[in-house]
C-alpha positions in Angstrom: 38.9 19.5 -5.6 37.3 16.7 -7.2 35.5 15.9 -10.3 31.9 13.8 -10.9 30.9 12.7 -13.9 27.5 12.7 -14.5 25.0 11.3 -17.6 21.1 12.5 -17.8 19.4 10.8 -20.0 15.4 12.4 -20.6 12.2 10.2 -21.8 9.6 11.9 -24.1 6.7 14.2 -22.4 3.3 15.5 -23.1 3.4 17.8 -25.9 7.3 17.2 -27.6 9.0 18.1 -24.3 11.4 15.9 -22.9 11.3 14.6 -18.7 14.5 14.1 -17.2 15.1 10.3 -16.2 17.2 9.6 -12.7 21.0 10.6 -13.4 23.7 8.2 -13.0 27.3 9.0 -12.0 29.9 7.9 -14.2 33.5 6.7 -12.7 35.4 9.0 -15.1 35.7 10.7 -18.7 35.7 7.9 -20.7 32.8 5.9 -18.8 30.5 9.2 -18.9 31.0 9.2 -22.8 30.3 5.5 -23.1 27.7 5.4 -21.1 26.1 8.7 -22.7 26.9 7.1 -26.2 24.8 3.7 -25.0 21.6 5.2 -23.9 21.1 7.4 -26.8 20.4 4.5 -29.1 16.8 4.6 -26.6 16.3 8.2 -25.2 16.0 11.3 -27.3 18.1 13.2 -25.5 20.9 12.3 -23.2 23.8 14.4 -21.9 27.3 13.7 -20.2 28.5 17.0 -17.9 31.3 17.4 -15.3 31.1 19.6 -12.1 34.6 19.9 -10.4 34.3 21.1 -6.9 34.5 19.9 -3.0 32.2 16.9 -1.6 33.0 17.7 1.6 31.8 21.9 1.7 29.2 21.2 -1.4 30.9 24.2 -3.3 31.2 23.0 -7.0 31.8 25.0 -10.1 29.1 24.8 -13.0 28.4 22.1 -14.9 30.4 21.5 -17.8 29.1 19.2 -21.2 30.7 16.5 -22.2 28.9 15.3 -25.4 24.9 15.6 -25.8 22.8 13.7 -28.3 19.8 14.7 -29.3 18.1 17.6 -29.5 19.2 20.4 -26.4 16.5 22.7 -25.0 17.8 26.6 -24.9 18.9 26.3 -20.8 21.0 23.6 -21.7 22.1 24.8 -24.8 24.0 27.4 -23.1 25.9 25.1 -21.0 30.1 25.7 -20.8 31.8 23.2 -22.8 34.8 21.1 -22.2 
């Protein structure tokens, strides 16, 4: 079982919603927070989660949040934390 780290950062929409930019994988822990930590100086949301499952089959668990800044919508609010 492995783990990938990923950040999603979101632009502003039409109306005060929020449009998911492309997500970037993070090498580990440490970079996801960083990195997650950089971009919210420009994006009004951004999130760092974890998924922990098998590349090879494409089973993985559900995401867990790292850290989020910003404002979450209710789908992600109800995210399992780390």
């Amino acid at each position: 079982m492995s783990a990938m780290y990923v950040v999603q950062s979101y632009q502003p929409g039409k109306r005060g919603a929020v449009v998911a930019d492309t997500p970037v994988e993070a090498r580990d822990l440490v970079h996801a927070k960083q990195l997650a930590e950089r971009l919210a100086g420009r994006k009004p949301l951004v999130i760092a989660f974890v998924r922990e499952g098998d590349a090879i089959t494409g089973d993985f668990e559900d995401p867990k949040l790292i850290v989020a800044y910003g404002e979450l919508p209710e789908e992600l609010n109800e995210m399992q934390r780390m």
